[in-house]
N, C-alpha and C positions, 0 to 999 in steps of 0.2 A: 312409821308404817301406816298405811291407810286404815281404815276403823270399818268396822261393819253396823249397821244402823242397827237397831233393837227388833225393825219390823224390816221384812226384806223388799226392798226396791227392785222392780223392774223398771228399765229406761226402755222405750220405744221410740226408734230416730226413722224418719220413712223420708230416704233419699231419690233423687230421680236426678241421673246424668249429671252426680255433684261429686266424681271421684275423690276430686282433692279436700274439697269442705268435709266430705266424710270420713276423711285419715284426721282431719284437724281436731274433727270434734269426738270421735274416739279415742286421742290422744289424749285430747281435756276431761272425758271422762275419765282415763286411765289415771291421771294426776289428780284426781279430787282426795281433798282428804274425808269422804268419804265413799264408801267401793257401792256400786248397785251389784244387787245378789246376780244378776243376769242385766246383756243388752242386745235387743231384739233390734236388728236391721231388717225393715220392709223397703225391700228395694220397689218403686211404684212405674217400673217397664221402661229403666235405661236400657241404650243402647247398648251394652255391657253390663254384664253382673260385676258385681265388686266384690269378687269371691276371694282374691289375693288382697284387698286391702283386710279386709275382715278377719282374714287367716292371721294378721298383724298381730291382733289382739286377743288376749288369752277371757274367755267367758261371751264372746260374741254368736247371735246364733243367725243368719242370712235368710231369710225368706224372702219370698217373692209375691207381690200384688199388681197385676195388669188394667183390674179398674182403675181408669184415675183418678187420681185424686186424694191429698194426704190423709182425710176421714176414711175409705177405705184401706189404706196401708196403716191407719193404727187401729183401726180395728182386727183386722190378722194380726197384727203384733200382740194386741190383747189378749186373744183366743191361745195363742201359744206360750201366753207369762207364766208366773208362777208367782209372784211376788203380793204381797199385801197390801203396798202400794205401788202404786204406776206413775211414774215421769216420763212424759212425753218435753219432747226440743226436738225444733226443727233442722233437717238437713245442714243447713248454711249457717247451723249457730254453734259458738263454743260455751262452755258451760264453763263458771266462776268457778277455784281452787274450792270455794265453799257452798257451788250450790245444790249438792247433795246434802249438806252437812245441815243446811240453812234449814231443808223441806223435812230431814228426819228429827232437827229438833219443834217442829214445829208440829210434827205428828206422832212425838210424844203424848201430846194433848188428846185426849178423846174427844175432844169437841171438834177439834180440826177436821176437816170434811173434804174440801177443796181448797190450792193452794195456787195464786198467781205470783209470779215472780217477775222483779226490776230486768226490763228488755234493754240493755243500752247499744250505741254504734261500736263495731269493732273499726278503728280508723286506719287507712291504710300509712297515711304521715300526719300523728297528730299534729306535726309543727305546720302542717298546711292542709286544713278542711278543702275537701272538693266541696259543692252547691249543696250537691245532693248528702255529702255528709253531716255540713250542714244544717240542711232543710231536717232531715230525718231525724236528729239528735233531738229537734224540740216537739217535731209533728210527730213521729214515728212511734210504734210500739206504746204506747202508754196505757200498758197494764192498767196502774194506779186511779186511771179515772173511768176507765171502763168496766173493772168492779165498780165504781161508787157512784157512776153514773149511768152504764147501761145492761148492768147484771151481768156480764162476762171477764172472762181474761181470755188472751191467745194460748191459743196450743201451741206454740211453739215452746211456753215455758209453764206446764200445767202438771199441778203432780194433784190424787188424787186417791181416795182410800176406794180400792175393790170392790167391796160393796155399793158405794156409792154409783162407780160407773155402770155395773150392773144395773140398777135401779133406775138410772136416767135414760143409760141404752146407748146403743152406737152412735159413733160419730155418723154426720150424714157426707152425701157425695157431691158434686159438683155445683149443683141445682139451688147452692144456698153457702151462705158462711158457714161453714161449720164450725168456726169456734164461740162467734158468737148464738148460734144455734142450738149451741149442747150448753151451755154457759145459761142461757136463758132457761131451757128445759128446768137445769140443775135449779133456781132459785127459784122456776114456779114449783117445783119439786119440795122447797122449802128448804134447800141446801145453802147454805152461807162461804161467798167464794171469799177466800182471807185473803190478803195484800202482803205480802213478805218482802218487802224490800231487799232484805240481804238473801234473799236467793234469786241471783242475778245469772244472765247471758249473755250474749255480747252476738249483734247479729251484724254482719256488716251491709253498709248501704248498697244503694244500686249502682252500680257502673253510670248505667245511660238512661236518659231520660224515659223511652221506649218501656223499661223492665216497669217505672213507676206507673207508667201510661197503663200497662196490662194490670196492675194488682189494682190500681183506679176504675177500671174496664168493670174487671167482676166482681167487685165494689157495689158499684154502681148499676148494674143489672141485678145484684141482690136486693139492692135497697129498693127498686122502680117493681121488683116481681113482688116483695113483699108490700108494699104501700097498694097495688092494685089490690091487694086482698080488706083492705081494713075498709072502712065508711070514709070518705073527704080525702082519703091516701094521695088520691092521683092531683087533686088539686092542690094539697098539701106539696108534694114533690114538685110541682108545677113553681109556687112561690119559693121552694127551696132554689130550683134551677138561677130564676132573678136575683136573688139573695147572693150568689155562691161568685158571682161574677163582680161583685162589688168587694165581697166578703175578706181581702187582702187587708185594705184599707182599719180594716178594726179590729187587725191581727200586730198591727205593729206595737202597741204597750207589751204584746206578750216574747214577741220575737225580742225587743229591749230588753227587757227585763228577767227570760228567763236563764236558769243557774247552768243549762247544760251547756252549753258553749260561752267562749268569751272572745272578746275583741270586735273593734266595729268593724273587720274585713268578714268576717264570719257570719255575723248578724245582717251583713248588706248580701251577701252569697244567701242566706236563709231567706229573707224575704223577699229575692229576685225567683229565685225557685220555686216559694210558695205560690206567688200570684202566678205564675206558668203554668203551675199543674190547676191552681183555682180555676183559671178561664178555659183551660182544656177540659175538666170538669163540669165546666155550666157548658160546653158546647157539646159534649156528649150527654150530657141528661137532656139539653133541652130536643136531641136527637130522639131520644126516650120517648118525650111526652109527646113530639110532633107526629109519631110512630115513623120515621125515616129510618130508626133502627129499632132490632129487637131484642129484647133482655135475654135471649137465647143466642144470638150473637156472639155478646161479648161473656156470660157466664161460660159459654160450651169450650172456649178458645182454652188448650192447656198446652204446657210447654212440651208437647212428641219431637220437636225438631221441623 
């Protein structure tokens, strides 16, 4: 029988036009071997409510947010918790048998503050990697070095004690990354983001090259509106764009060598991928600095249909 944490869990999941992903991952919720006290669905202005998937699950509560964007939809999710700690997972992702289990032992500890967790691919035939499964397996989601390297983790796999979020404050909206955003807040905050590898998710890749183009898109309008603001930013991005277009080349010891995939057909799919999105990447930033396009452009673009 499922177990109840010591301190009670709210999950916040903020879907948009993802009927199926969202029975998938309420399902995975419902099997964890451990239960969150509530889970809050912020539906964020599908074409359809998912009021009969919802209905599926017993302790599910459905609201609704029409600003876009998943920082407004966990923010109403928040306002309507109840729990002592918060788990936010994204839409499109299933949660590990143990990744409840993972985040309540680890918030045992009074120290524990903030909590990132192992993103890995969900594959649709492990016996045969698409490009993009792939590419994503080694490039994708890496929690693990964006706590250690650039002070955040994603929201898509972020648990979180109450007071804490209160303190650092809402997620933000479209206009910025918001998970690296609130992530940055939290440790100039003085909050230490922990790395839990065993509380894992499972997100699956992209179909089509297109979907990587757009999460690249406003990527890279985040990064070009923030570097305007700092001293040497713009010139700074300027020599990242040259950089970025070489940059395949001194990616291959990592692509050999790293643990998440294996076989040389998989590893030749990875780095045919990587250099694609690389050189698509230096041809929209260098779109950036020549101002031929504007970081309002591609941040404003959200998936309405």
């Amino acid at each position: 029988m499922p177990a109840s944490p010591a301190l009670p869990i709210s999950v916040v999941h903020p879907p948009l036009n993802q009927p199926d992903f969202l029975a998938q991952c309420l399902q995975s919720l419902q099997a964890g071997a451990v239960q969150p006290a509530q889970i809050i669905v912020v539906d964020n202005g599908s074409a359809q409510m998912p009021e009969a998937i919802c209905a599926q699950f017993e302790g599910v509560r459905l609201l609704r947010e029409d600003t876009p964007g998943p920082g407004p939809a966990r923010n109403l999710g928040v306002a309507h918790s109840s729990g002592e700690v918060l788990a936010f997972i994204d839409a499109d992702c299933l949660a590990d048998l143990g990744w409840l289990a993972a985040a309540a032992e680890q918030m045992a500890d009074p120290e524990a503050q903030v909590l990132g967790g192992d993103v890995r691919i969900a594959y649709t035939d492990p016996a045969r990697l698409t490009a993009l499964e792939a590419y994503e397996s080694i490039y994708a989601y890496r929690m693990d070095r964006y706590i250690a390297r650039e002070g955040f983790t994603g929201t898509g796999n972020l648990v979180v004690r109450r007071r804490v979020l209160e303190d650092v404050g809402p997620f933000a909206g479209l206009s910025v990354a918001e998970d690296r955003d609130w992530g940055r807040r939290a440790t100039a905050k003085g909050y230490a983001i922990r790395y839990v590898a065993g509380m894992k998710v499972y997100h699956p890749a992209r179909a089509r090259f297109d979907e990587l183009k757009q999460k690249w898109d406003r990527q890279m309008a985040h990064d070009f509106t923030d570097a305007q603001t700092r001293s040497g930013g713009r010139m700074k991005f300027a020599l990242k764009t040259l950089a970025m277009g070489v940059s395949p080349l001194a990616e291959v010891p990592r692509v050999l060598g790293s643990d998440r995939i294996e076989g040389a057909r998989n590893r030749a799919l990875a780095f045919g991928a990587l250099t694609r999105i690389r050189l698509y990447r230096a041809g929209r930033m260098a779109q950036l600095v020549t101002g031929a396009l504007a970081a309002d452009d591609l941040s404003g673009r959200w998936n309405r249909g």
